[in-house]
PDB file as gemmi writes it, atoms N, CA and C in Angstrom:
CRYST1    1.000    1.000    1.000  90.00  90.00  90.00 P 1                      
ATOM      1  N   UNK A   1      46.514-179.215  95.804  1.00  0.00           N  
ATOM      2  CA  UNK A   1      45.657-179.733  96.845  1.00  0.00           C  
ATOM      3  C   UNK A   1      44.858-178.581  97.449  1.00  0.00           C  
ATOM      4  N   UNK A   2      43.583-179.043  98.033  1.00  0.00           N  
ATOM      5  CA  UNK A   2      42.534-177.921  98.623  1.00  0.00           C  
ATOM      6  C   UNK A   2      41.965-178.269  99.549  1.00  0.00           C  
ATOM      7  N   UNK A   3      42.020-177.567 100.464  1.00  0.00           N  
ATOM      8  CA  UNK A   3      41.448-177.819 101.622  1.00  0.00           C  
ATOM      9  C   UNK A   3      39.732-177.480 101.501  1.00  0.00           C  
ATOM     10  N   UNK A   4      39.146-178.404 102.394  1.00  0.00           N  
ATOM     11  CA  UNK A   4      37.681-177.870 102.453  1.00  0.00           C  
ATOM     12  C   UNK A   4      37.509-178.306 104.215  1.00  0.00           C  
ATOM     13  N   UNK A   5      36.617-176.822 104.264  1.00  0.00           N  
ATOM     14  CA  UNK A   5      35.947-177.512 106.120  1.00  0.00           C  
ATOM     15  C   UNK A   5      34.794-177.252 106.149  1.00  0.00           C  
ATOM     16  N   UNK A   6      34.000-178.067 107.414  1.00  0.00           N  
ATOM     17  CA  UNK A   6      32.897-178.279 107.353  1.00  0.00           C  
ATOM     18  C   UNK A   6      32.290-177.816 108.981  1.00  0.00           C  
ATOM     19  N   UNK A   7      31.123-177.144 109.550  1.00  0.00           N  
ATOM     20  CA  UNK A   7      30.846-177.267 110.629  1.00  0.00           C  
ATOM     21  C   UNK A   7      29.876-178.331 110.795  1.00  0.00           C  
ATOM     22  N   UNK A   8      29.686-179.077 111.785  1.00  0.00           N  
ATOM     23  CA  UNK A   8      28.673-180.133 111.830  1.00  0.00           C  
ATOM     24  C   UNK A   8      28.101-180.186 113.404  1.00  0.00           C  
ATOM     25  N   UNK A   9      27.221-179.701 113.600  1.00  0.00           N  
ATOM     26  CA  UNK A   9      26.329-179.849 114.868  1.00  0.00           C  
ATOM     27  C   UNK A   9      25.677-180.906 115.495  1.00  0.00           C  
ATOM     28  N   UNK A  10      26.246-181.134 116.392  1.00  0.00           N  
ATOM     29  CA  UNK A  10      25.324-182.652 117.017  1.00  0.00           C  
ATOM     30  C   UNK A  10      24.911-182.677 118.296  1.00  0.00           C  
ATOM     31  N   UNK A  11      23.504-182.401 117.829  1.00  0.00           N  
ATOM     32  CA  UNK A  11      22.832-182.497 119.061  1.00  0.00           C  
ATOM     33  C   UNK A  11      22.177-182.946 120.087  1.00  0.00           C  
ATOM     34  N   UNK A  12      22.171-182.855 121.117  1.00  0.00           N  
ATOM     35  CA  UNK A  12      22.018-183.739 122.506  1.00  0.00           C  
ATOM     36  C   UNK A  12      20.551-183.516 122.948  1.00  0.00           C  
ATOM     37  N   UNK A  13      20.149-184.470 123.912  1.00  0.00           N  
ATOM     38  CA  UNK A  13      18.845-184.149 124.741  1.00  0.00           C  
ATOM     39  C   UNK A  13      18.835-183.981 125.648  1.00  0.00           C  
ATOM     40  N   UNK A  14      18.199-182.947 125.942  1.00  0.00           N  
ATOM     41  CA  UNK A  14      18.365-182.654 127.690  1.00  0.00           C  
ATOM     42  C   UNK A  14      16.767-183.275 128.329  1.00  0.00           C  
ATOM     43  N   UNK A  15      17.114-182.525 129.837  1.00  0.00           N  
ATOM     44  CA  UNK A  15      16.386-182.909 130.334  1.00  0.00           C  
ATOM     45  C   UNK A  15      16.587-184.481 131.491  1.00  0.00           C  
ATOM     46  N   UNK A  16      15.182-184.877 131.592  1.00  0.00           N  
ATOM     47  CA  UNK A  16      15.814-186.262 132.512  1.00  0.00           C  
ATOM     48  C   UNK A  16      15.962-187.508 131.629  1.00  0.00           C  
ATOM     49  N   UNK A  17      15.405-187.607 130.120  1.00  0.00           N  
ATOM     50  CA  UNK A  17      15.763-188.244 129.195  1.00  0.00           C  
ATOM     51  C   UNK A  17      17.097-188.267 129.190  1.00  0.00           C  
ATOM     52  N   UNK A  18      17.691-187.056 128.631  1.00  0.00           N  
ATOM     53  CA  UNK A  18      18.717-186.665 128.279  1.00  0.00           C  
ATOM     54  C   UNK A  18      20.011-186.830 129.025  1.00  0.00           C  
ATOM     55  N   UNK A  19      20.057-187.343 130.256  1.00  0.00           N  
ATOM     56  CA  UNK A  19      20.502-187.091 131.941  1.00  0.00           C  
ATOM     57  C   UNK A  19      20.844-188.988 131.870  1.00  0.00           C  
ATOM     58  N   UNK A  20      19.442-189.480 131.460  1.00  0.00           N  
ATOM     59  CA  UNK A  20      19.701-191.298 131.724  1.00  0.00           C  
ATOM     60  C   UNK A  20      20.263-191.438 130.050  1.00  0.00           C  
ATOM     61  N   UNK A  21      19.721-191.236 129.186  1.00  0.00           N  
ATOM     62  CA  UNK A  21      19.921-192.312 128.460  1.00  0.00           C  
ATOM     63  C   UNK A  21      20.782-191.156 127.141  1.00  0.00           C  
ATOM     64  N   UNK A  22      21.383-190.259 127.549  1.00  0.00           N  
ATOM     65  CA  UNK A  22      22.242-189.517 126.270  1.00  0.00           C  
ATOM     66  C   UNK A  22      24.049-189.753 126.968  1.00  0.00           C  
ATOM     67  N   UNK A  23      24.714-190.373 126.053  1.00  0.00           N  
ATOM     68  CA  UNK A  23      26.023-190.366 126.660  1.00  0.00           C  
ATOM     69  C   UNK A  23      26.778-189.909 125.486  1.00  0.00           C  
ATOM     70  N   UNK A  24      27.387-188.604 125.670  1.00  0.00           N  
ATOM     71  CA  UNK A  24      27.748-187.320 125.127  1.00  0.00           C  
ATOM     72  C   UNK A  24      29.043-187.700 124.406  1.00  0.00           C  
ATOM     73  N   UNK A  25      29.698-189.110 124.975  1.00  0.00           N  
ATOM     74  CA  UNK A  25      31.070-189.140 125.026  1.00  0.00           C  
ATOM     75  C   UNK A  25      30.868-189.956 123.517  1.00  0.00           C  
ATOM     76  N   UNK A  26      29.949-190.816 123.717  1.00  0.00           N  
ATOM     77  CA  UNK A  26      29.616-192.330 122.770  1.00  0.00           C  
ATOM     78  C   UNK A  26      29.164-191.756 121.324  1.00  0.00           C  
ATOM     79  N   UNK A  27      28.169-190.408 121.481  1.00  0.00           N  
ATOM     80  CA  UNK A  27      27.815-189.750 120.610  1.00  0.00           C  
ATOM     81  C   UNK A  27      28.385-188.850 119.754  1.00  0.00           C  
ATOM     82  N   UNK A  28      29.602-188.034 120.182  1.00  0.00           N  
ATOM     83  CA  UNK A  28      30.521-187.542 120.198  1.00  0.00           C  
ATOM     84  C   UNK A  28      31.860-188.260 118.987  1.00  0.00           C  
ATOM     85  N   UNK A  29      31.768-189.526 119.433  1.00  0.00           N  
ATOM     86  CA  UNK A  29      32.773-190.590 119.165  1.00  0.00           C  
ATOM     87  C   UNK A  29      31.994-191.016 117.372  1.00  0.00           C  
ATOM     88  N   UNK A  30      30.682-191.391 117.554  1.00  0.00           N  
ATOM     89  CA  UNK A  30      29.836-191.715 116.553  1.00  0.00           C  
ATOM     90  C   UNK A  30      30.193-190.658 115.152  1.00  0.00           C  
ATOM     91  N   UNK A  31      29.854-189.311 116.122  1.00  0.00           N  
ATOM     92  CA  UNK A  31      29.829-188.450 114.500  1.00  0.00           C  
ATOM     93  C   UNK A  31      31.333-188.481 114.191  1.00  0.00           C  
ATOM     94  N   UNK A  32      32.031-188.239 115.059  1.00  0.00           N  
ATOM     95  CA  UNK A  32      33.358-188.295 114.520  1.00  0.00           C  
ATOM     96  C   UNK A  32      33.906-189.616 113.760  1.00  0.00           C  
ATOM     97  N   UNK A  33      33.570-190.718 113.831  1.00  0.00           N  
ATOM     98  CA  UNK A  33      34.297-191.906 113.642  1.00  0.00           C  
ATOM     99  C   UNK A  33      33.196-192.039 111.637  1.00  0.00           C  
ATOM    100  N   UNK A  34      32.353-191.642 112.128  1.00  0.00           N  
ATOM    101  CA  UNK A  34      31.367-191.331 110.504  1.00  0.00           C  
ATOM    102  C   UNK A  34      31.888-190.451 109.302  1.00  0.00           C  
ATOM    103  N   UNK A  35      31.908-189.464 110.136  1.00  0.00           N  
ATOM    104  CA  UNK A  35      32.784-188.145 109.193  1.00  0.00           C  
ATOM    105  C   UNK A  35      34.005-188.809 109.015  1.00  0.00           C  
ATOM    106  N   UNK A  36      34.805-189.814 109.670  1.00  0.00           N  
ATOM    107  CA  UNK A  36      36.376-189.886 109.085  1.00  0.00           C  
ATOM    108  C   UNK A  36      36.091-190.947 107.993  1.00  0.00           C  
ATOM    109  N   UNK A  37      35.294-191.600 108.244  1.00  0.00           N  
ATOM    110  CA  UNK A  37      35.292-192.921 107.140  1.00  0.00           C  
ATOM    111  C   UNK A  37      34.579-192.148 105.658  1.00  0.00           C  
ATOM    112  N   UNK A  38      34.152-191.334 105.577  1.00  0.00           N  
ATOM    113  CA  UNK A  38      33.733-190.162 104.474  1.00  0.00           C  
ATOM    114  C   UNK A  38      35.237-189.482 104.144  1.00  0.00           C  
ATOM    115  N   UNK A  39      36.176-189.342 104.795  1.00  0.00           N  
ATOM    116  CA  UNK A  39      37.712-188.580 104.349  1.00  0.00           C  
ATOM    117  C   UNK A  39      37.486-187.412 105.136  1.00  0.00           C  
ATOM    118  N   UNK A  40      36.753-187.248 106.433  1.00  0.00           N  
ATOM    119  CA  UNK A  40      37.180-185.965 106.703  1.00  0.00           C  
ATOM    120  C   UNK A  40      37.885-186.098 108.115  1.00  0.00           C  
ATOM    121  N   UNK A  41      38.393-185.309 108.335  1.00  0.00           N  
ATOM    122  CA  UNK A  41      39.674-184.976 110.124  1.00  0.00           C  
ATOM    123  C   UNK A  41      38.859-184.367 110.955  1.00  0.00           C  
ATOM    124  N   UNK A  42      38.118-184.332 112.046  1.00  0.00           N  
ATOM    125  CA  UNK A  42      38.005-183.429 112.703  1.00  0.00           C  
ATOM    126  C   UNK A  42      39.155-182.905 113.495  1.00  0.00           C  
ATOM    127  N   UNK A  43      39.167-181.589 113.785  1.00  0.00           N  
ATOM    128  CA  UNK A  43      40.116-180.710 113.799  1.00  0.00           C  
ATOM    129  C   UNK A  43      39.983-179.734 115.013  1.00  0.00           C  
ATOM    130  N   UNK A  44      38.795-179.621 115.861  1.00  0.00           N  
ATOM    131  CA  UNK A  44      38.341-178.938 116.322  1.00  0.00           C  
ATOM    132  C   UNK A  44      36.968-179.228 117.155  1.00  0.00           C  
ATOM    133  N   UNK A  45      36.698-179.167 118.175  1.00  0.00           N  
ATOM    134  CA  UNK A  45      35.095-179.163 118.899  1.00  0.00           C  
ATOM    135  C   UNK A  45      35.067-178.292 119.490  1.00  0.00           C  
ATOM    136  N   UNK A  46      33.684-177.768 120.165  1.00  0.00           N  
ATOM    137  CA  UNK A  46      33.382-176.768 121.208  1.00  0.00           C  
ATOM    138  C   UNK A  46      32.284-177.673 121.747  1.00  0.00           C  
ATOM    139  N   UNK A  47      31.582-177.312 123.218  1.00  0.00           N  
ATOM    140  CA  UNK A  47      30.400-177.640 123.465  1.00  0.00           C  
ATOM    141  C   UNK A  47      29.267-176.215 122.952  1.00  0.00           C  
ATOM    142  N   UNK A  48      28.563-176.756 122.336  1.00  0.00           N  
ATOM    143  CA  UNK A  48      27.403-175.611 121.865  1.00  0.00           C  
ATOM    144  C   UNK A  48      26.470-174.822 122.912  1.00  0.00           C  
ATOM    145  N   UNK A  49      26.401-173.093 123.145  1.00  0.00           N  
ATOM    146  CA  UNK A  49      25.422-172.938 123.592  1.00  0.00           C  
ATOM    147  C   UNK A  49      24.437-172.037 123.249  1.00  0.00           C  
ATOM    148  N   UNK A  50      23.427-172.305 123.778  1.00  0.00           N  
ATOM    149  CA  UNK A  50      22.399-171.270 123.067  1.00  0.00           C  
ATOM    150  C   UNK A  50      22.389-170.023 123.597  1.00  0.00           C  
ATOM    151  N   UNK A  51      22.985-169.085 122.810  1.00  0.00           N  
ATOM    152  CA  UNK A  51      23.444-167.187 123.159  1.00  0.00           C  
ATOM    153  C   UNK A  51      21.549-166.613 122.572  1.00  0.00           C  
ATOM    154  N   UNK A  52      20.481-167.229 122.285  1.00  0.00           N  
ATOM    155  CA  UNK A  52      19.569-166.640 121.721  1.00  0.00           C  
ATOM    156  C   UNK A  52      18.591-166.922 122.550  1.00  0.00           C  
ATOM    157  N   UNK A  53      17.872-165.894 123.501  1.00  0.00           N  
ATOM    158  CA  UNK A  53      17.261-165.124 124.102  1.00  0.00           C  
ATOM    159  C   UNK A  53      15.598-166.412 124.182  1.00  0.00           C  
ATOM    160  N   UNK A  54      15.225-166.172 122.631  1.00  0.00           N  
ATOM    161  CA  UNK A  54      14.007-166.774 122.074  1.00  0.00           C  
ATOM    162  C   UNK A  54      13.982-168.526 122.549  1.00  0.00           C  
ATOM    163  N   UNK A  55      15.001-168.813 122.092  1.00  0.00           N  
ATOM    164  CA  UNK A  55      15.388-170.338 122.005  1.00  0.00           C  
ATOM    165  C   UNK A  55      15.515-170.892 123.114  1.00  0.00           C  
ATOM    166  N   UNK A  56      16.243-170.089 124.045  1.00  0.00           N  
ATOM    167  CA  UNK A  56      16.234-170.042 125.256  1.00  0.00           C  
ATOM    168  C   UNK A  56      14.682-170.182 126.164  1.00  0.00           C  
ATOM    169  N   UNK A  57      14.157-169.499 126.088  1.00  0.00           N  
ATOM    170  CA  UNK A  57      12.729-169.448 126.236  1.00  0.00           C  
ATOM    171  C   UNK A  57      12.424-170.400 126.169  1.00  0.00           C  
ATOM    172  N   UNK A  58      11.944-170.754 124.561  1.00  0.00           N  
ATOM    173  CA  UNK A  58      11.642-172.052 124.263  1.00  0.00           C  
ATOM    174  C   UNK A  58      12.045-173.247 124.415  1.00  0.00           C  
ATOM    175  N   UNK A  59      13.302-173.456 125.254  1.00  0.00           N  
ATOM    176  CA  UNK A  59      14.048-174.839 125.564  1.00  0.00           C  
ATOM    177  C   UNK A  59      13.054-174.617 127.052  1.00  0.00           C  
ATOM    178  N   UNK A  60      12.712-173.766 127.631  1.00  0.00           N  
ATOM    179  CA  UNK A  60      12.150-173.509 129.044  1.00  0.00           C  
ATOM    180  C   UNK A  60      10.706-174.079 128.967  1.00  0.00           C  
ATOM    181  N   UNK A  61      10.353-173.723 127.909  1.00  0.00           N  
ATOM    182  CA  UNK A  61       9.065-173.798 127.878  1.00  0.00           C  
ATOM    183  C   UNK A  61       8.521-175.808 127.539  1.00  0.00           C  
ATOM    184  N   UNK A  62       9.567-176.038 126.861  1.00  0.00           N  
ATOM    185  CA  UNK A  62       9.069-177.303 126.596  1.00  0.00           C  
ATOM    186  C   UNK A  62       9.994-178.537 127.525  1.00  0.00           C  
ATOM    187  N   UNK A  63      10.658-177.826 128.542  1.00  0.00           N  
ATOM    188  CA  UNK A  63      10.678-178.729 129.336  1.00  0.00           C  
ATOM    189  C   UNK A  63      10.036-178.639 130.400  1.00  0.00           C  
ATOM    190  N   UNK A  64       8.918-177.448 130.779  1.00  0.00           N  
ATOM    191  CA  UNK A  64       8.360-176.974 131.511  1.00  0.00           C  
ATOM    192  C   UNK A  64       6.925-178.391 130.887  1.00  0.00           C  
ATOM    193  N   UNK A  65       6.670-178.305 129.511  1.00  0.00           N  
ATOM    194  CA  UNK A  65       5.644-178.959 129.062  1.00  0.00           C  
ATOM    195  C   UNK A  65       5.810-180.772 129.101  1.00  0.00           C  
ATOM    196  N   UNK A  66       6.992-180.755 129.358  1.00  0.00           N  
ATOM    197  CA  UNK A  66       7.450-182.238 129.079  1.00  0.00           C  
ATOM    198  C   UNK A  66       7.877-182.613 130.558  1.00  0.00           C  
ATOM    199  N   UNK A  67       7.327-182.127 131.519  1.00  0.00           N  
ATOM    200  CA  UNK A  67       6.980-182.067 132.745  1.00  0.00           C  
ATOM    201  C   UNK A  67       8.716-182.607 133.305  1.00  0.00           C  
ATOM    202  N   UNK A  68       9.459-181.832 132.618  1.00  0.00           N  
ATOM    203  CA  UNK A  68      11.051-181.734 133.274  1.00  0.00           C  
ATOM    204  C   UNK A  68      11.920-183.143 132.142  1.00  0.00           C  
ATOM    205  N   UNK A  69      11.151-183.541 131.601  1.00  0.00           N  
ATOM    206  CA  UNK A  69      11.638-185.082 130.694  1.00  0.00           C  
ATOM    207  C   UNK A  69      12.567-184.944 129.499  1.00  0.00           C  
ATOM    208  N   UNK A  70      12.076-183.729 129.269  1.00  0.00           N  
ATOM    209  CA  UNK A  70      12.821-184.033 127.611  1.00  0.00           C  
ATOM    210  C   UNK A  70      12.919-182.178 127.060  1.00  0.00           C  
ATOM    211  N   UNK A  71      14.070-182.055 126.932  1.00  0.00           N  
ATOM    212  CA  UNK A  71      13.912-180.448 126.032  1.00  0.00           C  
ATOM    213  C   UNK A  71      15.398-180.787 125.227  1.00  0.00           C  
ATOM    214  N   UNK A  72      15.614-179.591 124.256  1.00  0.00           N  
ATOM    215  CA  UNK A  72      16.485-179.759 122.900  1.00  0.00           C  
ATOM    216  C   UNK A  72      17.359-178.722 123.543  1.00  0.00           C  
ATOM    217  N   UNK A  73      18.766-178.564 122.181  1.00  0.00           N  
ATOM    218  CA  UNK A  73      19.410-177.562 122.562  1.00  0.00           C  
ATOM    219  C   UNK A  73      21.186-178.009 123.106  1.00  0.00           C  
ATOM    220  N   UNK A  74      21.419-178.999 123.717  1.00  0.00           N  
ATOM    221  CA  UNK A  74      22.733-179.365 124.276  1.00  0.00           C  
ATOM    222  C   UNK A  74      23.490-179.629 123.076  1.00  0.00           C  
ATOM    223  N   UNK A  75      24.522-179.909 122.851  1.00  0.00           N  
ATOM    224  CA  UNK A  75      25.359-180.291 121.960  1.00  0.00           C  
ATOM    225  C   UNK A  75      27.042-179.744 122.035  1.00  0.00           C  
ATOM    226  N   UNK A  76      27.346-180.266 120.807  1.00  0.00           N  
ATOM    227  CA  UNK A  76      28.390-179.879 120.509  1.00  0.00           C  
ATOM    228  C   UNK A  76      28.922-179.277 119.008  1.00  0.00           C  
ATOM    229  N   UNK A  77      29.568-178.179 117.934  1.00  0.00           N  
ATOM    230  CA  UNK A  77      29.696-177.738 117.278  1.00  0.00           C  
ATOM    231  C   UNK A  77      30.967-178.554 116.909  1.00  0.00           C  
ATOM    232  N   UNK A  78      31.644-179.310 115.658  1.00  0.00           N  
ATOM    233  CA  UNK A  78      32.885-180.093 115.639  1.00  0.00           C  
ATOM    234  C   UNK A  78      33.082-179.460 114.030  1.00  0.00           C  
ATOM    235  N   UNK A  79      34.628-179.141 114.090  1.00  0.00           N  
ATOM    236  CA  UNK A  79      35.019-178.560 112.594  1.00  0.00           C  
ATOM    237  C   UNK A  79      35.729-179.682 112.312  1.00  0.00           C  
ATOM    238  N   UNK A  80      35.165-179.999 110.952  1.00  0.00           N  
ATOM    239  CA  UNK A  80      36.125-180.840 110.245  1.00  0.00           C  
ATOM    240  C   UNK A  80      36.937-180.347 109.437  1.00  0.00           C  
ATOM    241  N   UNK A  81      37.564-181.270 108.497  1.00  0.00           N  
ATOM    242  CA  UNK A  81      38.485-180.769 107.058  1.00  0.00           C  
ATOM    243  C   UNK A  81      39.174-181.927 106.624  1.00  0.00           C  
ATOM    244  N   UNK A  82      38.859-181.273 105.180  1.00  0.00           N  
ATOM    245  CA  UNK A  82      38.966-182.449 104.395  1.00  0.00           C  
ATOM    246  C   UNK A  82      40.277-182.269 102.911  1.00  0.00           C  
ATOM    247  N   UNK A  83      41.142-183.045 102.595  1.00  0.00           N  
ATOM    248  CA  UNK A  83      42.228-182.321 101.920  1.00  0.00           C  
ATOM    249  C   UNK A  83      41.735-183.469 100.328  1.00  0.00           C  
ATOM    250  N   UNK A  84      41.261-182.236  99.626  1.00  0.00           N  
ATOM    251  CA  UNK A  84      40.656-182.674  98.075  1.00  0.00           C  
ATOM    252  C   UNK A  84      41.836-181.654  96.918  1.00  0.00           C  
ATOM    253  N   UNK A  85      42.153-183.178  95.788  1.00  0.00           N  
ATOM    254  CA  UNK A  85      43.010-182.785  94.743  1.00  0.00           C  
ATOM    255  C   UNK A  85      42.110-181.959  93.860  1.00  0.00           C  
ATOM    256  N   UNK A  86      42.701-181.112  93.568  1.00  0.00           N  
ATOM    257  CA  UNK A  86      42.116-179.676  92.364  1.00  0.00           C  
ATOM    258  C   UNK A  86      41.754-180.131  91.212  1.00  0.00           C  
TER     259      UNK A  86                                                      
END                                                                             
């Protein structure tokens, strides 16, 4: 038997979009309940953040442009694993 894992990123909307109509918990529940019916476990989550300087910026900038409504970037990082015969 062999193990395999997977990282899978799922990402959220911020902003005041993101605030009414993103529910983190429901979404959360979605990728996970998808990935298991495929054979995989999740095993692991974090909430995701952006450590990059640039991106950062740019999440600023386009909610600055989207007049406070809508910018990218929230999420969560979830490890799966999956147990496959050799």
């Amino acid at each position: 038997m062999n193990k395999v894992n997977k990282v899978v990123r799922l990402a959220l909307s911020g902003g005041l979009i993101g605030m009414v109509f993103t529910n983190p918990r429901k979404a959360l529940d979605d990728v996970i309940d998808k990935h298991n019916q495929d054979g995989w476990n999740a095993i692991y989550f974090a909430e995701h953040k952006t450590s990059n300087l640039f991106v950062l910026l740019l999440q600023i900038i386009v909610l600055i442009c989207t007049i406070g409504f809508w910018t990218f970037g929230a999420g969560y990082m979830v490890l799966f694993e999956k147990v496959t015969a050799k």
